[in-house]
SESELO-42838 format. One line per 2 residues: number of its first residue (from 1); their letters; for each residue x, y, z of C-alpha. Coordinates in Angstrom, 1 decimal. Last residue first. Example, Ala and Ser with C-alpha at 12.3 -4.5 7.8 and 13.67 -1.06 7.14 Angstrom:
residues 2
2 = SA = 13.7/-1.1/7.1 ~ 12.3/-4.5/7.8;
end
This chain:
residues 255
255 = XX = 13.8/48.0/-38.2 ~ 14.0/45.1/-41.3;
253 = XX = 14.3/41.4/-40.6 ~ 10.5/41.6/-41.5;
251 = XX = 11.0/42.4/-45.4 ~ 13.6/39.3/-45.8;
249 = XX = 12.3/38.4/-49.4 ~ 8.6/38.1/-48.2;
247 = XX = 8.2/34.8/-47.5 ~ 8.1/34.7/-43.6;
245 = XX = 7.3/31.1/-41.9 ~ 5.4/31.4/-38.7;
243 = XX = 6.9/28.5/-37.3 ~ 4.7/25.4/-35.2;
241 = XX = 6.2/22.6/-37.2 ~ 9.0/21.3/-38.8;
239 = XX = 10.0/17.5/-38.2 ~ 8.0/16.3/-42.0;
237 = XX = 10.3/19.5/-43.9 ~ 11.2/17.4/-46.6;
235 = XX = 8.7/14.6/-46.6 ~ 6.3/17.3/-48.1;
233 = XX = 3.8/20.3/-46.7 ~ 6.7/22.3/-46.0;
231 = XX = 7.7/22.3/-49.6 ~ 4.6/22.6/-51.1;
229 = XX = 4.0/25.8/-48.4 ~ 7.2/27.4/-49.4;
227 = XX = 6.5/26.9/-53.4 ~ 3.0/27.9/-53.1;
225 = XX = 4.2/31.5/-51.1 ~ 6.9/32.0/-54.3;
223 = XX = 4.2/31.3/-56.6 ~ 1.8/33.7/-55.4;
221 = XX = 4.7/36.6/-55.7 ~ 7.1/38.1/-54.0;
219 = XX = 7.8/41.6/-54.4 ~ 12.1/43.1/-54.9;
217 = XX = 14.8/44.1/-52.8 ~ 16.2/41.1/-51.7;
215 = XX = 17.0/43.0/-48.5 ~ 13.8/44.3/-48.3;
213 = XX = 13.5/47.7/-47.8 ~ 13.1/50.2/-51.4;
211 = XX = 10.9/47.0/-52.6 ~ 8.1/46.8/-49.5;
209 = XX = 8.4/50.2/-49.5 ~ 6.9/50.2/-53.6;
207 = XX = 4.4/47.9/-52.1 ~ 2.9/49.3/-48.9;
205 = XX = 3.1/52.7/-50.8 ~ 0.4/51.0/-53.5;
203 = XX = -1.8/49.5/-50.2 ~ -2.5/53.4/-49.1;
201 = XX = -6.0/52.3/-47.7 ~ -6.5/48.4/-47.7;
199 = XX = -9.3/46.6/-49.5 ~ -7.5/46.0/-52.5;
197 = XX = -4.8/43.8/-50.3 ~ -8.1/41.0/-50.5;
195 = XX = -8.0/41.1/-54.1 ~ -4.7/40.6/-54.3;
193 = XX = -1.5/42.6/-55.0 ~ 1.1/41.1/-52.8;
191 = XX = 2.6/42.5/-49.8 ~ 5.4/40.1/-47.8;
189 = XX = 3.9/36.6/-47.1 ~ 3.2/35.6/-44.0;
187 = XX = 2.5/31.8/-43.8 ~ 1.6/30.4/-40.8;
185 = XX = 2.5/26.7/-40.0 ~ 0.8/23.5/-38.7;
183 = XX = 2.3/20.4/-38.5 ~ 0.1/16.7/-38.3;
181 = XX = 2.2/14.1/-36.8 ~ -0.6/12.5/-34.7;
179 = XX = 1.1/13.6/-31.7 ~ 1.8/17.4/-33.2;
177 = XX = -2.0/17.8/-33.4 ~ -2.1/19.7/-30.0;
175 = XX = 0.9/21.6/-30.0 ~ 1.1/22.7/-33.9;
173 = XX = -2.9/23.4/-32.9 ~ -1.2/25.8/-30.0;
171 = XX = 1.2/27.1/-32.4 ~ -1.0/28.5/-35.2;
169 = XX = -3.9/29.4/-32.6 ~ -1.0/32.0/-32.0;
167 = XX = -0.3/33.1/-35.3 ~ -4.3/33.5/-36.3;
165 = XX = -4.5/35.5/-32.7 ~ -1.9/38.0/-34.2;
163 = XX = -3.6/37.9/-37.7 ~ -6.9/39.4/-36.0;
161 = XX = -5.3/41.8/-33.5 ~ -3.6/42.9/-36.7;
159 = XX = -6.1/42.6/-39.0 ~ -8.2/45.4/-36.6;
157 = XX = -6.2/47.9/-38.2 ~ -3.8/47.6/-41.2;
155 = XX = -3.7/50.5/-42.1 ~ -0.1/51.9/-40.3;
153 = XX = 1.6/48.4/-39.9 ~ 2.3/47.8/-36.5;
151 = XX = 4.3/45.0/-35.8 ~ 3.5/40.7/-35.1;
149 = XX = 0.1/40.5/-36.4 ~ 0.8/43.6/-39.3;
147 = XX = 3.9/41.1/-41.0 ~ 0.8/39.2/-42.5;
145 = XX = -0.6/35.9/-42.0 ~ -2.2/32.3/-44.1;
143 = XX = -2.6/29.8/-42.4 ~ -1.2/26.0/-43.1;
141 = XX = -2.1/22.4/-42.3 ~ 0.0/19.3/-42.9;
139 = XX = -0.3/15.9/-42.6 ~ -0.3/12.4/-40.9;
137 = XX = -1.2/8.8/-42.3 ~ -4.7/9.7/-40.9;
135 = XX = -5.3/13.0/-41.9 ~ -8.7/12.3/-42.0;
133 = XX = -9.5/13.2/-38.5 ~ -7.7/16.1/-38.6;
131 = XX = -9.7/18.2/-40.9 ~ -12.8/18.2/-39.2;
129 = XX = -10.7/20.2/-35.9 ~ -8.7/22.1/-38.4;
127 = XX = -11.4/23.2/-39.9 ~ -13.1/24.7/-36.9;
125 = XX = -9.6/25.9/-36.1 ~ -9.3/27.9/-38.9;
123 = XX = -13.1/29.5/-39.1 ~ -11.7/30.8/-35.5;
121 = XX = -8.8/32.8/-36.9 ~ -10.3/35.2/-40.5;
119 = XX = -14.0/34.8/-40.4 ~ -14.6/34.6/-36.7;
117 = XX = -12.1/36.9/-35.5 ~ -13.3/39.4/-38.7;
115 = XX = -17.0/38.7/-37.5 ~ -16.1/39.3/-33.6;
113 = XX = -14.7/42.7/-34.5 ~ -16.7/43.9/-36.7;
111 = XX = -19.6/43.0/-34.1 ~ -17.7/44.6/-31.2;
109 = XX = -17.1/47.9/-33.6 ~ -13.7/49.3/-34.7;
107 = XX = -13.3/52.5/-33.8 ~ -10.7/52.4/-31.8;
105 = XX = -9.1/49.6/-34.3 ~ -8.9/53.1/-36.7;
103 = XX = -11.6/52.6/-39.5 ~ -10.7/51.4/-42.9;
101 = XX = -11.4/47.6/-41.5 ~ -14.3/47.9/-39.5;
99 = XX = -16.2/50.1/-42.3 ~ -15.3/47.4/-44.6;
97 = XX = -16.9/44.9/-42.6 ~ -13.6/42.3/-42.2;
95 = XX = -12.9/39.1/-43.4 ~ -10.2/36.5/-44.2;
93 = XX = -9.1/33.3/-46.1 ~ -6.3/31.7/-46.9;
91 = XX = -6.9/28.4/-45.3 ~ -4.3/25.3/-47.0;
89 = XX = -5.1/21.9/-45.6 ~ -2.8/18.8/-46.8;
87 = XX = -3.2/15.1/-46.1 ~ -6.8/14.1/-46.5;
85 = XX = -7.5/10.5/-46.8 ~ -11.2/9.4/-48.1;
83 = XX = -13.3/10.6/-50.7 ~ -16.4/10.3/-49.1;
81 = XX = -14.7/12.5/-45.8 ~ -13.9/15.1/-47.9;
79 = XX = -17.6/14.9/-48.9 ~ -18.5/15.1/-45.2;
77 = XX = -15.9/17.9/-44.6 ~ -17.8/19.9/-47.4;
75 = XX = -21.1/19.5/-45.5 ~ -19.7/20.2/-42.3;
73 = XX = -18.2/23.2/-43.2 ~ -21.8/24.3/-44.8;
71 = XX = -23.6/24.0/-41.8 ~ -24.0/27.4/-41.0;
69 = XX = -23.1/29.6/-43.1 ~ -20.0/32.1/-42.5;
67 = XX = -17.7/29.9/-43.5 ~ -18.8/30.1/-46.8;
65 = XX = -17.3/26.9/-49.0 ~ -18.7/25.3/-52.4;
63 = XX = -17.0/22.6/-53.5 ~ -14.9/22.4/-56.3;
61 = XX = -12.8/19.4/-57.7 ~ -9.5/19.7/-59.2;
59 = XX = -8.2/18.9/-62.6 ~ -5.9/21.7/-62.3;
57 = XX = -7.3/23.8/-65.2 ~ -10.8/22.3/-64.3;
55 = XX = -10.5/24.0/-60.6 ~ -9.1/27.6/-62.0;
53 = XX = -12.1/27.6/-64.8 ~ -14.5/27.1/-62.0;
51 = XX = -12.7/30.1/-59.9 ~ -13.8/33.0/-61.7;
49 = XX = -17.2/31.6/-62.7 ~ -18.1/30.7/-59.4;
47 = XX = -17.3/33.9/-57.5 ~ -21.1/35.4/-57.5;
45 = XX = -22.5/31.9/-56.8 ~ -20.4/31.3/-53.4;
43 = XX = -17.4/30.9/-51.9 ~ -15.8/28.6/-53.8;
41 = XX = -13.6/25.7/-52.5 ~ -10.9/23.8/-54.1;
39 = XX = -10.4/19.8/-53.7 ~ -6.5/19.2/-55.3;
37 = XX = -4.5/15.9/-56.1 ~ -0.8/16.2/-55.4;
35 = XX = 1.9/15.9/-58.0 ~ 4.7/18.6/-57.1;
33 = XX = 2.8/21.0/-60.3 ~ -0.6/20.2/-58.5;
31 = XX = 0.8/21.5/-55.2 ~ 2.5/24.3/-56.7;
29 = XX = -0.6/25.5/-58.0 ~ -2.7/25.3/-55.4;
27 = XX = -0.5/27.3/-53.5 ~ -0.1/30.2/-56.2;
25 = XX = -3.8/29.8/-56.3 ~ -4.5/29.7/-52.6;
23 = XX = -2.5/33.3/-52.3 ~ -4.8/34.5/-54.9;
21 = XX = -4.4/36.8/-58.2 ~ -5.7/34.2/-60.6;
19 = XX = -9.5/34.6/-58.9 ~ -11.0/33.8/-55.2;
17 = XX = -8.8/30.6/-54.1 ~ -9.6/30.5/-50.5;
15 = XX = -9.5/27.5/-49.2 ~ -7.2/24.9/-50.4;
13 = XX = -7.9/20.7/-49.9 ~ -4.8/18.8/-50.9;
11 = XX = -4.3/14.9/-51.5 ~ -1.4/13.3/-51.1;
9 = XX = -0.3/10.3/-54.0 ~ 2.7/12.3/-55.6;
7 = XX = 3.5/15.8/-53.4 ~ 7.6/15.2/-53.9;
5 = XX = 6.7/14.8/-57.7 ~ 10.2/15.6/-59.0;
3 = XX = 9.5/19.3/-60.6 ~ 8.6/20.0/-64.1;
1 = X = 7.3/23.6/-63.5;
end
């Protein structure tokens, strides 16, 4: 992609990157491609090799990232922090116990619950919070949704709820960091095969619906969702903020 550098001199940290197939790739991507430099996380030992090759082919630095541990958002923030200026944040990450997730949301348990909220919203606005601060010239922060938060997709359980509450802490951040001209958006991208999607029952008729409806009438892809987010994240779209912006080739317009 030989693009003008719109990105040049801004620095990008994405979350989530898990192997080529990832939302945060496509973003991280783009970003590179527009001229930005990139910090990647991993989430842990097991995912290492698939992402390491990823970070050197962008020239990024890794850092490791589980949410889930205590302490290690911190830690990563504190090296952000070394580096300096942060001006783009990209969190496309999610969790729920499997059992949690393929269940009906009546059977989804109080601790499933509370670890996919935790995981998948809150882990946002904890970053959001250390991210902030080091947006100092200003910047951009994005989340990544589904269709599911705002509609009933048959599957997609306690994600829903989840996504729903992702949306709205979305807008309320948009509202509180809007005076130090930081925007916040969600991203809902229309199905996509990742690793993630795997993990829901009937996902393949998800897809070939996804075609047969959309008014464009074919699947976006990573790249399509970096593209969006590289443009929002630039000069171009600096008085947007707040939207839950839908790339998925006009899917959700759909009854």
């Amino acid at each position: 992609m030989n693009h003008h550098p719109i990105l040049e001199g801004k620095r990008a940290l994405v979350v989530g990157v898990a192997n080529e197939h990832s939302i945060a790739w496509g973003c991280a991507r783009s970003f590179r491609a527009l001229g930005a430099e990139l910090v990647l996380t991993c989430l842990n030992d097991k995912a290492r090799p698939h992402v390491e090759p990823l970070a050197a082919q962008l020239g990024a630095r890794l850092l490791p990232l589980d949410v889930r541990e205590p302490g290690q958002l911190e830690a990563l923030f504190a090296e952000l922090t070394r580096l300096g200026r942060l001006d783009i944040l990209v969190h496309s990450i999610a969790f729920a116990p499997k059992a949690d997730l393929q269940g009906g949301l009546l059977d989804c348990s109080l601790d499933g619950f509370l670890q996919a909220m935790d995981v998948s919203c809150h882990s946002f606005v904890r970053m959001a919070k250390l991210a902030a601060p080091l947006m100092t010239q200003g910047g951009s922060m994005f989340a990544m949704s589904y269709h599911g938060a705002d509609k009933v997709v048959p599957n997609y359980n306690v994600m829903g709820p989840v996504k729903a509450a992702l949306e709205s802490c979305c807008r309320y951040l948009a509202h509180e960091l809007g005076p130090r001209d930081i925007r916040v958006h969600a991203i809902s991208p229309g199905p996509l095969k990742t690793r993630a999607a795997s993990g829901l029952k009937d996902f393949d008729l998800l897809l070939s619906d996804a075609v047969a409806r959309s008014p464009l009438g074919e699947l976006v892809d990573i790249d399509d969702v970096g593209q969006v987010c590289a443009y929002l994240a630039s000069d171009f779209a600096r008085r947007l903020t707040g939207s839950t912006v839908y790339v998925d080739g006009g899917l959700n317009i759909i009854a």
